[in-house]
C-alpha positions as a Python dict, from the first residue, in 0.01 Angstrom:
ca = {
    (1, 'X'): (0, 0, 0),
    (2, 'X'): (-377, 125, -95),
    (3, 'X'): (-571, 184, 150),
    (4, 'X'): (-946, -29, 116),
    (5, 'X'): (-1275, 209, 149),
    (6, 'X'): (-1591, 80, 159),
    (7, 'X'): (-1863, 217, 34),
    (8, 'X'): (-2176, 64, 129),
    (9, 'X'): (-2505, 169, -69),
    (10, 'X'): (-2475, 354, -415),
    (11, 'X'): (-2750, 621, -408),
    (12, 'X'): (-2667, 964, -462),
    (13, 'X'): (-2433, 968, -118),
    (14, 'X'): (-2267, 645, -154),
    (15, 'X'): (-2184, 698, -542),
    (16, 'X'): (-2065, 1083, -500),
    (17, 'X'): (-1826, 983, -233),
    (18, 'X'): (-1673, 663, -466),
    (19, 'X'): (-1653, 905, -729),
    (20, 'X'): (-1432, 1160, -517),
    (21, 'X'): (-1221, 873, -388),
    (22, 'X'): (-1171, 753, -736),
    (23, 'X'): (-903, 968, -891),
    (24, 'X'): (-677, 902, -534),
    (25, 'X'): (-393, 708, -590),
    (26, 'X'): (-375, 545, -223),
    (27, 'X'): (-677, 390, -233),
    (28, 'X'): (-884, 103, -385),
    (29, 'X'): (-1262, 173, -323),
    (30, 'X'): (-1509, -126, -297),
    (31, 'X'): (-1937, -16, -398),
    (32, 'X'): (-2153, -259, -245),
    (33, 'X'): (-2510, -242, -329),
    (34, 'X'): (-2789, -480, -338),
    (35, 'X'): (-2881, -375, -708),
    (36, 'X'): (-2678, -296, -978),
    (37, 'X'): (-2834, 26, -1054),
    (38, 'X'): (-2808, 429, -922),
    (39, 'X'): (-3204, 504, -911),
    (40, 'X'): (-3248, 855, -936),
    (41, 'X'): (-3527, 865, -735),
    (42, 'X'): (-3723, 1194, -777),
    (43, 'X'): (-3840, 1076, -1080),
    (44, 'X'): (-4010, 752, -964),
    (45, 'X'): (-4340, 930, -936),
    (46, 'X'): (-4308, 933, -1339),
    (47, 'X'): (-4229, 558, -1340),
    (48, 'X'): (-4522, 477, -1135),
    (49, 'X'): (-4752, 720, -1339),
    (50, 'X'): (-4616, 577, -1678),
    (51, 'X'): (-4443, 885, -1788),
    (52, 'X'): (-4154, 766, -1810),
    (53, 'X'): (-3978, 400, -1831),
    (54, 'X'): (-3780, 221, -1526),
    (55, 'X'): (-3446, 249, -1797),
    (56, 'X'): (-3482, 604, -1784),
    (57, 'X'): (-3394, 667, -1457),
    (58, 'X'): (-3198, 394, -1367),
    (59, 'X'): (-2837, 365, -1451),
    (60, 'X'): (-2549, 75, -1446),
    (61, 'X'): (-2324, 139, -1130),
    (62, 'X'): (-2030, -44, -1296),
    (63, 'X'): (-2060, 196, -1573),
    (64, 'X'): (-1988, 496, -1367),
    (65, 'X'): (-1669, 378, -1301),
    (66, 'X'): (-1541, 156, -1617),
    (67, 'X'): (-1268, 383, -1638),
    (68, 'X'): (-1174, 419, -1284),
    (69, 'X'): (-964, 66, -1215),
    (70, 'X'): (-925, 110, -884),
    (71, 'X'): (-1276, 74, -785),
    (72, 'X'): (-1454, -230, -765),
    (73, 'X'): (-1840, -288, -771),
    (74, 'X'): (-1980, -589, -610),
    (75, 'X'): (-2342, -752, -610),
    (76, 'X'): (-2482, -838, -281),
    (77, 'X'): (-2694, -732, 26),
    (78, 'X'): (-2532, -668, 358),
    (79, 'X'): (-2623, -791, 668),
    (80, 'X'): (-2372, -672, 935),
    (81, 'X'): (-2127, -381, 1028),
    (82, 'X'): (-1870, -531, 1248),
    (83, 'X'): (-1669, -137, 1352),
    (84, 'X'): (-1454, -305, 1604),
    (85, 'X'): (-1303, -593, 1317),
    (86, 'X'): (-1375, -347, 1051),
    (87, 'X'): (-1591, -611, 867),
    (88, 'X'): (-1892, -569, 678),
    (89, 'X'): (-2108, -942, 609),
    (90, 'X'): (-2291, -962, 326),
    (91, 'X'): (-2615, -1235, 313),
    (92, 'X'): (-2393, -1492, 146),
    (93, 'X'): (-2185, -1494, 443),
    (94, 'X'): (-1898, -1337, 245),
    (95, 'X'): (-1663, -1089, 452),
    (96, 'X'): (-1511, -780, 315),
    (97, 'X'): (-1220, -603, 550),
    (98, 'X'): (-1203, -234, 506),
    (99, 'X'): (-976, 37, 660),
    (100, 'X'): (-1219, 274, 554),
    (101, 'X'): (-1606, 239, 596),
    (102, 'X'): (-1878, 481, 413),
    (103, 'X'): (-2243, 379, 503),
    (104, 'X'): (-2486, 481, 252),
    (105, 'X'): (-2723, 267, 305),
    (106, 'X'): (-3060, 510, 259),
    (107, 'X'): (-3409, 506, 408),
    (108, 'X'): (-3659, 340, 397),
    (109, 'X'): (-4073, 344, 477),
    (110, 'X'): (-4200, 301, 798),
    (111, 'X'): (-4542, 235, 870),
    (112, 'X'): (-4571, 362, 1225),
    (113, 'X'): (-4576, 52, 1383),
    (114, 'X'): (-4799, -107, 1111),
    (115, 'X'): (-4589, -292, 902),
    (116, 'X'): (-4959, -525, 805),
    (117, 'X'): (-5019, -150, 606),
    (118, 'X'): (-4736, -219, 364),
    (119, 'X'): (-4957, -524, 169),
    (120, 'X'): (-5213, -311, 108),
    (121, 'X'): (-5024, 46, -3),
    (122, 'X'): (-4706, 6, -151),
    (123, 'X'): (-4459, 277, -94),
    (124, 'X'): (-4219, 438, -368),
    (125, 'X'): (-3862, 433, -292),
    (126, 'X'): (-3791, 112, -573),
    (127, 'X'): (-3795, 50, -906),
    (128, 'X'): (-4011, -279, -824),
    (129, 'X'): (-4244, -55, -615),
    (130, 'X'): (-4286, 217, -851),
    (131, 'X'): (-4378, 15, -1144),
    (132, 'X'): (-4647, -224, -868),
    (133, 'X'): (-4772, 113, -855),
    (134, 'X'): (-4809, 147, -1222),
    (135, 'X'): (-4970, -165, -1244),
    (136, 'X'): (-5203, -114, -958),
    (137, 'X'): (-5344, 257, -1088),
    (138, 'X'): (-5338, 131, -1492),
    (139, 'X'): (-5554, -215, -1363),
    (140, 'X'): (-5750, 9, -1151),
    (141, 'X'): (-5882, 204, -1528),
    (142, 'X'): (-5899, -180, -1665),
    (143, 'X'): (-6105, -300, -1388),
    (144, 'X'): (-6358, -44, -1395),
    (145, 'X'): (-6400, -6, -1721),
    (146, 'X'): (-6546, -407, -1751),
    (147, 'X'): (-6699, -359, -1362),
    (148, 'X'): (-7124, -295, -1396),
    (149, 'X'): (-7167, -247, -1061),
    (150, 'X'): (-7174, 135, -1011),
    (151, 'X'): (-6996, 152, -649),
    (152, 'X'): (-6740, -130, -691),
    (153, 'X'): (-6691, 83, -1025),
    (154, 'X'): (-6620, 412, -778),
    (155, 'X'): (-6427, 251, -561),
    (156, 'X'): (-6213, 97, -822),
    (157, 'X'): (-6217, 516, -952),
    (158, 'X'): (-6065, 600, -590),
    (159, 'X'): (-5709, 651, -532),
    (160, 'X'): (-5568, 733, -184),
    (161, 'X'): (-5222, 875, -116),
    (162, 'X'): (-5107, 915, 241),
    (163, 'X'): (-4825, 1190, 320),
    (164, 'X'): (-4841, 1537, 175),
    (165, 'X'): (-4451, 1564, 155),
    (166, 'X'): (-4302, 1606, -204),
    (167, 'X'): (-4364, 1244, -299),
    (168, 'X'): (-4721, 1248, -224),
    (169, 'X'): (-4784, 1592, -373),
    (170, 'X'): (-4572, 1501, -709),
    (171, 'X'): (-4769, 1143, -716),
    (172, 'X'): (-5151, 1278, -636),
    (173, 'X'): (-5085, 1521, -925),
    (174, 'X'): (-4947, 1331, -1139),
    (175, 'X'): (-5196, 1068, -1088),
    (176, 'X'): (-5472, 1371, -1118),
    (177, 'X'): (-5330, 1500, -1460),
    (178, 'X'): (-5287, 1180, -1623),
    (179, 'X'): (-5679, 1066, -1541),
    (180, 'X'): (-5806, 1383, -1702),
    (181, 'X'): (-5531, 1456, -2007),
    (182, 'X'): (-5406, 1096, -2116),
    (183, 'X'): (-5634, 825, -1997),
    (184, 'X'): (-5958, 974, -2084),
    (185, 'X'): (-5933, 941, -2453),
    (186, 'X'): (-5842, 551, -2387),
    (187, 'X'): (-6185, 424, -2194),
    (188, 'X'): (-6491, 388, -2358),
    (189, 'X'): (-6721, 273, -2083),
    (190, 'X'): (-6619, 506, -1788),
    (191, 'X'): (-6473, 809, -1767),
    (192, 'X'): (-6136, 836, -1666),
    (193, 'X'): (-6181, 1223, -1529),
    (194, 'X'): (-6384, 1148, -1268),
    (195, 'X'): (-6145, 932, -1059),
    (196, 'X'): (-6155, 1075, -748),
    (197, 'X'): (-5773, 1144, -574),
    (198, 'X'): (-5730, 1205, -234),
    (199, 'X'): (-5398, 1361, -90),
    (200, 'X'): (-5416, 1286, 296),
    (201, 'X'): (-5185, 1451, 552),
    (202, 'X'): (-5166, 1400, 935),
    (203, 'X'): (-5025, 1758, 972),
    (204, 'X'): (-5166, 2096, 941),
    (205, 'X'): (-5051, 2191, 608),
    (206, 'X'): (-4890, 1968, 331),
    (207, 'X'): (-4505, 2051, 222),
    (208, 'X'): (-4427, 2119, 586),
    (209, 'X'): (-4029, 2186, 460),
    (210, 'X'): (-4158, 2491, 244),
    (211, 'X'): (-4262, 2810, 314),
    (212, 'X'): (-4595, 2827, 421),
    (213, 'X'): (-4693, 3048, 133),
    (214, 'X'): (-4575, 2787, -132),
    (215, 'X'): (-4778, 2499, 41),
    (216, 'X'): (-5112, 2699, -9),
    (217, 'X'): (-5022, 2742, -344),
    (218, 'X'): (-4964, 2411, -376),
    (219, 'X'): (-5236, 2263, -216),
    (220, 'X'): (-5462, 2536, -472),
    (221, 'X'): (-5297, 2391, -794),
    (222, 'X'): (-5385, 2056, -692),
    (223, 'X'): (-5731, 2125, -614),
    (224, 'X'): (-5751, 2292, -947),
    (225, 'X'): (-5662, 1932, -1091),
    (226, 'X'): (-5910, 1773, -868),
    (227, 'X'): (-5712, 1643, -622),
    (228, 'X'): (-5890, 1596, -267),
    (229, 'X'): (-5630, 1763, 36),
    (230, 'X'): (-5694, 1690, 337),
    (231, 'X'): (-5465, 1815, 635),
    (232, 'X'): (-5491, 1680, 1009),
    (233, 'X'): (-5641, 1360, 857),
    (234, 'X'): (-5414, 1080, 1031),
    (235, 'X'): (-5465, 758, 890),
    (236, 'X'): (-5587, 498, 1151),
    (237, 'X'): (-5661, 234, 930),
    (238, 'X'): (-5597, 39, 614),
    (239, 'X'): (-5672, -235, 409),
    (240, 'X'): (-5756, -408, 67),
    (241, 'X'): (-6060, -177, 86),
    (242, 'X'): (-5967, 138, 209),
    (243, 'X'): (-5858, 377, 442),
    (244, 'X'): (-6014, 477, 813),
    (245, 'X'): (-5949, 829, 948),
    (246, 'X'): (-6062, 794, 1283),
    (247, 'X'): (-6471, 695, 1272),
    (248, 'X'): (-6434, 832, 897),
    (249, 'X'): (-6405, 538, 592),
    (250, 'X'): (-6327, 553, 235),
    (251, 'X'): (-6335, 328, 21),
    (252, 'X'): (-6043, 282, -229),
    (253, 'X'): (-5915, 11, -417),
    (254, 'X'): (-5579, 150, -482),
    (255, 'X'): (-5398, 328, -181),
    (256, 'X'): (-5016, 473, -208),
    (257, 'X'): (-4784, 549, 99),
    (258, 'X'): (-4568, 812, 82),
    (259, 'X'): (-4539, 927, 505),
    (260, 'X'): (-4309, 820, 720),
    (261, 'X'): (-3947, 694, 650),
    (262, 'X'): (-3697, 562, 875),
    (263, 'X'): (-3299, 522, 796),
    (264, 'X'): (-3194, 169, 658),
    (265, 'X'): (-3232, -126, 942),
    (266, 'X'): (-2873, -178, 907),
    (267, 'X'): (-2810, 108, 1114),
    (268, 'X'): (-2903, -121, 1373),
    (269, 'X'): (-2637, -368, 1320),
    (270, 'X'): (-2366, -82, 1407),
    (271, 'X'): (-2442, -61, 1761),
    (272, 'X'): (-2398, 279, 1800),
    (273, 'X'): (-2618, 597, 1895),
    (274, 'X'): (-2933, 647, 1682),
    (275, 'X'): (-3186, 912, 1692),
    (276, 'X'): (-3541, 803, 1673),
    (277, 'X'): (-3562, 754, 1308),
    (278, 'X'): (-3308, 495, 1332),
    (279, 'X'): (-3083, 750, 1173),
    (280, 'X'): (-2655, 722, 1316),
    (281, 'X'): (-2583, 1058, 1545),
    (282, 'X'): (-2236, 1105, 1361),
    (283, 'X'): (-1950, 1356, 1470),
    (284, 'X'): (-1913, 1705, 1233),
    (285, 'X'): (-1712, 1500, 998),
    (286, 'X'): (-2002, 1251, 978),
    (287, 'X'): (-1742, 998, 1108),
    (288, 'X'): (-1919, 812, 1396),
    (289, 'X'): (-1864, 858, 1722),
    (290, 'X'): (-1543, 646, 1874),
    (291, 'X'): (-1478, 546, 1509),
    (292, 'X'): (-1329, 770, 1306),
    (293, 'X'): (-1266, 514, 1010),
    (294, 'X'): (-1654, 517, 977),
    (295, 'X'): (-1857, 725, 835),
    (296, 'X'): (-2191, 752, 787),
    (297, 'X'): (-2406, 993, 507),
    (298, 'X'): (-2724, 1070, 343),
    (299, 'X'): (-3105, 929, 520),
    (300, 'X'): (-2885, 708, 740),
    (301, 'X'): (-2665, 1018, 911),
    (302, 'X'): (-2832, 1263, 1194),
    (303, 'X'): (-2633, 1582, 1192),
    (304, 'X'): (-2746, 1862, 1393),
    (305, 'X'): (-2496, 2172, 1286),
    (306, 'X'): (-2540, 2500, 1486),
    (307, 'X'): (-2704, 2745, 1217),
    (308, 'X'): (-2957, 2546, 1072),
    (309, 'X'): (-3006, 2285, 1304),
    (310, 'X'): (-3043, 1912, 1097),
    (311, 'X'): (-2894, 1832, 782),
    (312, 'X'): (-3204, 1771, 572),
    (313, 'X'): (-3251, 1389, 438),
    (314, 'X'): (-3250, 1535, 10),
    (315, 'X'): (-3033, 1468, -234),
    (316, 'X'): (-2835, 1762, -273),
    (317, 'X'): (-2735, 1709, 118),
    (318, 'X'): (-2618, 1342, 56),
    (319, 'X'): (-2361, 1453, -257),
    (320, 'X'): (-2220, 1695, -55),
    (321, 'X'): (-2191, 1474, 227),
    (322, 'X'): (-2071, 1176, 8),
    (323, 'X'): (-1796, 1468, -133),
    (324, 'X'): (-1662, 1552, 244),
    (325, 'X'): (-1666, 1217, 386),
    (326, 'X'): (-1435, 1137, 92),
    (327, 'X'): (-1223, 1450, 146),
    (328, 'X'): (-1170, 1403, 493),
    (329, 'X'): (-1087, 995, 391),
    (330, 'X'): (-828, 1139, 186),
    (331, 'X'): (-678, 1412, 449),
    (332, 'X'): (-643, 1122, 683),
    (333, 'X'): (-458, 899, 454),
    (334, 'X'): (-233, 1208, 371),
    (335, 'X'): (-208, 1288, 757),
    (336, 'X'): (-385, 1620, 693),
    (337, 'X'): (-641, 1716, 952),
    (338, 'X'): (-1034, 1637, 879),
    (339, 'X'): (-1280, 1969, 813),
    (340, 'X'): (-1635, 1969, 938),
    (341, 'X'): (-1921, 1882, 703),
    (342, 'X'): (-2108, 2268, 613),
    (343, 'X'): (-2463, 2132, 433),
    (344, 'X'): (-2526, 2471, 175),
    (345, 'X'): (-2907, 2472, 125),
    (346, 'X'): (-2927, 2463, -287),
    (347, 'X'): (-3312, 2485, -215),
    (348, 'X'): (-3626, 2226, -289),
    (349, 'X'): (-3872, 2182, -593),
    (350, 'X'): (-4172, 1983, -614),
    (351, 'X'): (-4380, 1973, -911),
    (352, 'X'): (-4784, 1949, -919),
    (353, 'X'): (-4890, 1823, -1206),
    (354, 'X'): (-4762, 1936, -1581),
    (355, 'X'): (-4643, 2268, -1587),
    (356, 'X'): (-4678, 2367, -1276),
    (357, 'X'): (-4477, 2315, -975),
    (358, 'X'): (-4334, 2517, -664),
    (359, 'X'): (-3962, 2608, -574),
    (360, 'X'): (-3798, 2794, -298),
    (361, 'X'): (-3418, 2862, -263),
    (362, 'X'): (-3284, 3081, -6),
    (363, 'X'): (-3554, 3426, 7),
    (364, 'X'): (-3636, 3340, -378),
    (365, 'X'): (-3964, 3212, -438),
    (366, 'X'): (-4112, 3037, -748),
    (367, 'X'): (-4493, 2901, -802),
    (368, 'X'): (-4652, 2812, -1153),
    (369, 'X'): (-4516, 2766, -1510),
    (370, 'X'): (-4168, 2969, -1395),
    (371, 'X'): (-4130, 2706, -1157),
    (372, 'X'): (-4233, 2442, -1340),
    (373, 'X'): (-3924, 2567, -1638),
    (374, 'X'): (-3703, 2623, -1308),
    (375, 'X'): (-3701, 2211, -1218),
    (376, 'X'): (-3718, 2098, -1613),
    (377, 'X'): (-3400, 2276, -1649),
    (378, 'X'): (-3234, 2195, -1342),
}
């Protein structure tokens, strides 16, 4: 009889490691997800800048696996891991038994203990929040444009973005570029170029994952768009005015998180170990601890391995992870014994603006056009 996996969550991890189970003949896989679409999420920053549309980078999950009949996709949010019953609840109260759990359930923002922040700047890990960011930065133009009241009019021009990780950096310069290539030839009454965008970051130096080189030339080619960085400027403060930074205000209509994120709350309902992200400590298989019919991948998982100390929370790591949690379902099933998870560092890209962007992978370095060419084609 087929064994029943679980797959909770169908982001990058959750949908690689259905895909690897699919072709197995002892086994009928179950996708739960709480939308019926795989977001490829790097490219939100282009949804919520309007270069490109919420179709294009969202994709049906029953259409990955039409021809795979032994996996199932169903609808629904869910609220509980029971590990002991092996039950999973969704929010309708429905039960699904599994011998085989994969959680994939993602992270999400956290507002350091602010949640009241969240009203007044949306974060971007959603389709619905990239495009209330849309709408937010294209009413901001609107509103200004019919505003006669100089300052209202610059604060309306003012657009805050707190984090200097890849998300913030990609959005400040896309939002940057856009105000002084696209918009200004649409406003008659202001002048699109001389919205002021600030990149805010509570550390020393934004792109903290990079080498130290590539964030300096980062932080230069966003300057050279006209982006505001500011390092070691932790945010105290916000509301549907602006931003405080200590005794220091600005005000902004539109603000944008994109700092702190914290592994799904249903890590919680597992009742296990978590780290202080909320994120599942999980054995070298990424099987959690005392249950090795669970596993647990991608922002959710905390994996410390020996050489390079914590599995990174990217997208390359959570394929891989989604391909060896499946393996080492398999190996069980067959009897064979489980391999350790190795994470191989493919390297990170972040672009800043059009055509130019930064890359690293292993010693090789890229900054500019070439890297720019290096993440269109990748």
């Amino acid at each position: 009889m087929a064994k029943e996996v679980l797959v909770v969550g169908a982001g990058f991890g959750g949908l690689e490691a259905a895909r690897a189970l699919a072709p197995g003949a002892d086994v009928h896989v179950t996708v739960v997800d709480q939308r019926n679409h795989h977001l490829f999420q790097p490219l939100l920053y282009q949804v919520a800048t309007a270069g490109l549309n919420p179709a294009d980078i969202a994709v049906p999950i029953r259409a990955q696996f039409s021809r795979a009949p032994n996996v199932d996709v169903r609808l629904g949010r869910v609220a509980a891991v029971d590990l002991g019953r092996k039950r999973v609840s969704l929010e309708d109260r429905t039960e699904l038994a599994w011998d085989f759990l994969v959680v994939a359930g993602g992270a999400q923002h956290s507002y350091f203990g602010h949640p009241e922040w969240e009203e007044f700047a949306p974060g971007l890990k959603t389709l619905e929040q990239a495009t209330e960011i849309r709408r937010r930065l294209l009413s901001a133009f609107e509103s200004a444009e019919n505003e006669p009241d100089p300052a209202a009019q610059r604060r309306l021009l003012t657009f805050v973005i707190v984090g200097g990780g890849p998300t913030g950096v990609e959005l400040a310069g896309a939002i940057a570029d856009i105000s002084r290539t696209v918009l200004v030839r649409d406003f008659r009454r202001i002048d699109p170029a001389s919205a002021r965008v600030l990149l805010l970051e509570a550390g020393p130096r934004i792109l903290p994952a990079f080498a130290e080189g590539l964030s300096r030339h980062a932080a230069e080619d966003l300057r050279a768009l006209g982006v505001e960085v500011r390092t070691s400027a932790a945010v105290t403060g916000i509301d549907a005015h602006g931003v405080s930074i200590g005794g220091e205000r600005i005000e902004a209509k539109s603000i944008f998180w994109a700092a702190g994120v914290q592994a799904s709350s249903l890590s919680r309902s597992l009742g296990v170990g978590l780290d202080r992200a909320g994120r599942v400590m999980v054995d070298a298989d990424l099987s959690i601890p005392g249950h090795p019919d669970a596993f647990v991948i991608g922002d959710m998982a905390h994996l410390e391995e020996a050489e390079r100390g914590l599995v990174p929370g990217l997208a390359p790591a959570a394929i891989q992870e989604g391909k060896a949690a499946a393996r080492n379902i398999l190996a069980s099933i067959a009897g064979r014994p489980r391999k350790p998870f190795r994470y191989r560092d493919k390297g990170m890209m972040a672009t800043i603006g059009k055509h130019r962007a930064i890359a690293q992978t292993g010693p090789i370095r890229l900054t500019g056009y070439l890297a720019w060419l290096a993440w269109l084609f990748i």
